[in-house]
N, C-alpha and C positions, 0 to 999 in steps of 0.2 A: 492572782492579782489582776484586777482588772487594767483595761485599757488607761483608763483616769488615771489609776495610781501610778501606771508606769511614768506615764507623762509627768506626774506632779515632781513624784521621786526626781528622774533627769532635769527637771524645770531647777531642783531644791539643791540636785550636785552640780548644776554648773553654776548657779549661782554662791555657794562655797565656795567653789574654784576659784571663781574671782575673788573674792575676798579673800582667800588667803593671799594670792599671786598679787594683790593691791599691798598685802600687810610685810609679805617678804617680798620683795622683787628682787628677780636673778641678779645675781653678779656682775653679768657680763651684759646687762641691758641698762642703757645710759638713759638722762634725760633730754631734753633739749635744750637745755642751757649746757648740760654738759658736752653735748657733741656741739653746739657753735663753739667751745672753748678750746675742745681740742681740735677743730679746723682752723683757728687762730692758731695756736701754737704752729700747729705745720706749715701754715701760709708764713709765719712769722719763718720760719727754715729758710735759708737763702739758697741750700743744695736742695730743694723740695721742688719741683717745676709742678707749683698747681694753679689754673686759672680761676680764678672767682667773678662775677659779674660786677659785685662793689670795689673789685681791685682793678678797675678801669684805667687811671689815671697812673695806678704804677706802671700797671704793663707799658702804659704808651713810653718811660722813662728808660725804655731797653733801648741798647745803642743803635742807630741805625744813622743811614744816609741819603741827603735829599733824594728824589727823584729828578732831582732841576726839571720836573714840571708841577704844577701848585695845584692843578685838577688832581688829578694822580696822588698827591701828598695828602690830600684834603680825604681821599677816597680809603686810603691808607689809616686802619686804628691807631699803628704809630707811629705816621707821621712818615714815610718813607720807606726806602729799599730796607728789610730789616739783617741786620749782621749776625752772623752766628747763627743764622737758620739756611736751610736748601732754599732757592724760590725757582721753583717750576716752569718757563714760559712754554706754552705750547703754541707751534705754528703749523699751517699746515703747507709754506712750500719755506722755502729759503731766501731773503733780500726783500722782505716785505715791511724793514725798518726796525727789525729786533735787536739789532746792534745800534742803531741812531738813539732807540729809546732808553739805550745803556749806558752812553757816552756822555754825558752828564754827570753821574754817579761814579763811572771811572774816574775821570778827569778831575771833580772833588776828592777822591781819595787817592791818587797821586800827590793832590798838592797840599796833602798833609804833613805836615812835622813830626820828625821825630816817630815816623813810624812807618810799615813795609808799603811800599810804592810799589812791585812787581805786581805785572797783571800776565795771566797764564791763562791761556785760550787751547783745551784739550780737543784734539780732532773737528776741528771747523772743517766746514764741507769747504771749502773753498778759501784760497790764502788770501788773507785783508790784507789792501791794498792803504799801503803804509803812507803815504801822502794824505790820505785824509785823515788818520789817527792825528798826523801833526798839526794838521789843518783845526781842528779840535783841540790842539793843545794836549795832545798826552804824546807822553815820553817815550819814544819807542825803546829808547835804548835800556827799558822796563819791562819789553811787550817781547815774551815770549810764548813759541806756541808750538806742543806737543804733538808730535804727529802718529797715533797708532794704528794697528793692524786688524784688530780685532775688540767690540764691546768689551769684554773682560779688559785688556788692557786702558781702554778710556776711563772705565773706573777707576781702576789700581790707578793712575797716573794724577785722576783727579781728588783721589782718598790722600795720597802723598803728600800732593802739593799742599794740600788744606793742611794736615798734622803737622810739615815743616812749618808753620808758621812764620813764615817770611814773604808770603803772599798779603796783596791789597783784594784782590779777587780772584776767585778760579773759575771762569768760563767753561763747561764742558757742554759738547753738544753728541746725545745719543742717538740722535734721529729717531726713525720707530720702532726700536725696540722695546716689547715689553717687560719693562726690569721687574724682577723679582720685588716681594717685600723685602729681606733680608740687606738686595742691593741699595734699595732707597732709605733702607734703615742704617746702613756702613756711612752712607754718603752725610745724611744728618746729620750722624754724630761726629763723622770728622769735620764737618761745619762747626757745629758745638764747640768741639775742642778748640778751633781754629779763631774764632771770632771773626771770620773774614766775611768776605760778600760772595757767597757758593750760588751760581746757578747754570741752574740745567735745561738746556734748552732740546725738547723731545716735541716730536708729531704731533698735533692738536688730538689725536685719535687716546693718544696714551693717556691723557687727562680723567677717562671717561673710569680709569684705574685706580685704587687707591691707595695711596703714596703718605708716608709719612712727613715729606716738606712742609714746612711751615707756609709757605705764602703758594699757590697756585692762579695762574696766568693765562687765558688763552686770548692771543693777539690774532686779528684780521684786520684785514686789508685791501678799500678796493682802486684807493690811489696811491700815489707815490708821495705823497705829503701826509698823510690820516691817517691815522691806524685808531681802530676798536680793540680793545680790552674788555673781556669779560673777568670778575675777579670770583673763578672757581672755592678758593678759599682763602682766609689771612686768618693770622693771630692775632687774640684780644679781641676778637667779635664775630659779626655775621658775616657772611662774603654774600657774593651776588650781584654786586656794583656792576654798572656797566656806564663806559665813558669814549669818548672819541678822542684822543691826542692831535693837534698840529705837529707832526715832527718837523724841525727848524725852519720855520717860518723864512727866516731871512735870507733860506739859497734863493726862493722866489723870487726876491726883489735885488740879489743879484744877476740875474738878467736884464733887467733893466739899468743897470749902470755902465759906461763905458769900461771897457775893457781896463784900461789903465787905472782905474778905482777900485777892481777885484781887489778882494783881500789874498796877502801874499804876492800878488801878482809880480809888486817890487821887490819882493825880498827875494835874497838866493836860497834856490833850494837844495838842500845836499842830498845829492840820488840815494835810494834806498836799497839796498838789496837783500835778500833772504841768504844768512849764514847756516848752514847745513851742519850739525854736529851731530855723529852717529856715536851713542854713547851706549857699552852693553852691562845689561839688565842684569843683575845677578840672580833676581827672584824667580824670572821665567826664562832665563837663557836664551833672550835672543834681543834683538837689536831695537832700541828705543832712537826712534827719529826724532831729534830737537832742533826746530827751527826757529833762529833767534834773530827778527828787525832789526836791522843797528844800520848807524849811518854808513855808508861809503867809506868814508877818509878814517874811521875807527876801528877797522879790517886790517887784520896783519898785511905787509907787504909781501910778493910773493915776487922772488928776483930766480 
């Protein structure tokens, strides 16, 4: 057989092939009317977490809570701080306004009804300084804060507090550590279950890692009023935003007014002090440090 016939032959069985393969088609090979039908069905599942590009408008319909700043919100797919996800802020020192741009969003959900108002701050670098929490209007006598010894224990404490579900938020700060997948995977889903407001606040450097949280954050800073937000990633679209914040404008022009027109100035203030409760751990066998805000005069008497 020559060269021609072989060609023609192969030319003559693949063109069979297709024709049978047009007349039977496999079993297990759909159209396209039929796979849009069954990704309807699955989007239509409410235990199905799938995003779709046309399911824009639902996504934005997930619980969440303002930013109390309106750049920020507008920047945001839906619409704000979102609940029941991890969100990420990365910094690269400490006091650069990461907690001014949270206290908004606390303070809303505090003054929520009929639902859990404790705010849990897991190993903060340094103890907040309880007069301006109230100066802001959050309830210290709410504001407790975890003190551990080691990463492993700042998780376990902040996985906890989210699964109790009697938290409004759980602050937890890991500095530079680079957490495993598995750890940023525990932490998500004890957000998930929680419906709370979980974030994590790590090293600008950890960002550059990939993290299962929902919303991703790196905040800079080169004055004491501004902070830059970069938005590494959110849910329900693209990320990449970049925006400047005012944080509270209004201590500004509190210098400018006489002393006796500060706010608060007149009212009494009830001294703060940090109550110590050493309470032991049964899981790791050793001593969990709970330090809890509370007023002065609400401290047992000690005669």
């Amino acid at each position: 057989m020559s060269d021609s016939d072989r060609h023609k032959q192969a030319t003559h069985n693949t063109e069979t092939q297709q024709k049978t393969a047009e007349k039977n088609p496999p079993a297990n090979k759909l159209t396209d009317s039929q796979k849009a039908d069954t990704l309807n069905k699955i989007g239509a599942d409410s235990s199905v977490n799938i995003w779709r590009g046309s399911n824009r408008p639902q996504q934005q319909r997930k619980k969440t809570i303002s930013t109390g700043f309106t750049e920020l919100d507008q920047q945001l797919h839906i619409g704000g701080w979102p609940l029941g996800i991890t969100s990420e802020l990365g910094i690269s020192q400490h006091g650069i306004g990461e907690l001014r741009l949270l206290i908004p969003a606390l303070r809303a959900l505090q003054q929520r009804s009929h639902e859990a108002q404790h705010i849990i701050l897991v190993a903060p670098p340094f103890l907040p300084f309880a007069p301006s929490f109230i100066k802001e209007q959050i309830d210290v006598s709410q504001l407790t804060i975890v003190q551990t010894s080691n990463i492993q224990d700042t998780l376990w404490a902040s996985e906890q507090c989210l699964l109790s579900k009697c938290c409004a938020a759980v602050l937890c700060w890991s500095g530079n550590y680079n957490l495993t997948t598995r750890e940023l995977r525990r932490l998500q889903l004890a957000a998930e279950k929680s419906g709370s407001w979980n974030v994590l606040l790590r090293h600008s450097d950890c960002l550059s890692q990939s993290s299962a949280s929902g919303l991703r954050i790196q905040l800079q800073s080169d004055s004491y009023s501004k902070l830059t937000l970069h938005i590494v990633k959110q849910p329900a679209g693209w990320a990449g935003q970049r925006l400047t914040l005012s944080l509270s404008p209004h201590y500004e022009n509190w210098q400018r007014l006489p002393v006796g027109l500060l706010p608060h100035h007149n009212q009494t203030q009830v001294p703060i002090v940090p109550e110590r409760i050493e309470t032991p751990n049964q899981h790791l066998h050793q001593q969990a440090s709970v330090t809890v805000l509370a007023p002065l005069s609400s401290l047992p008497t000690v005669h």
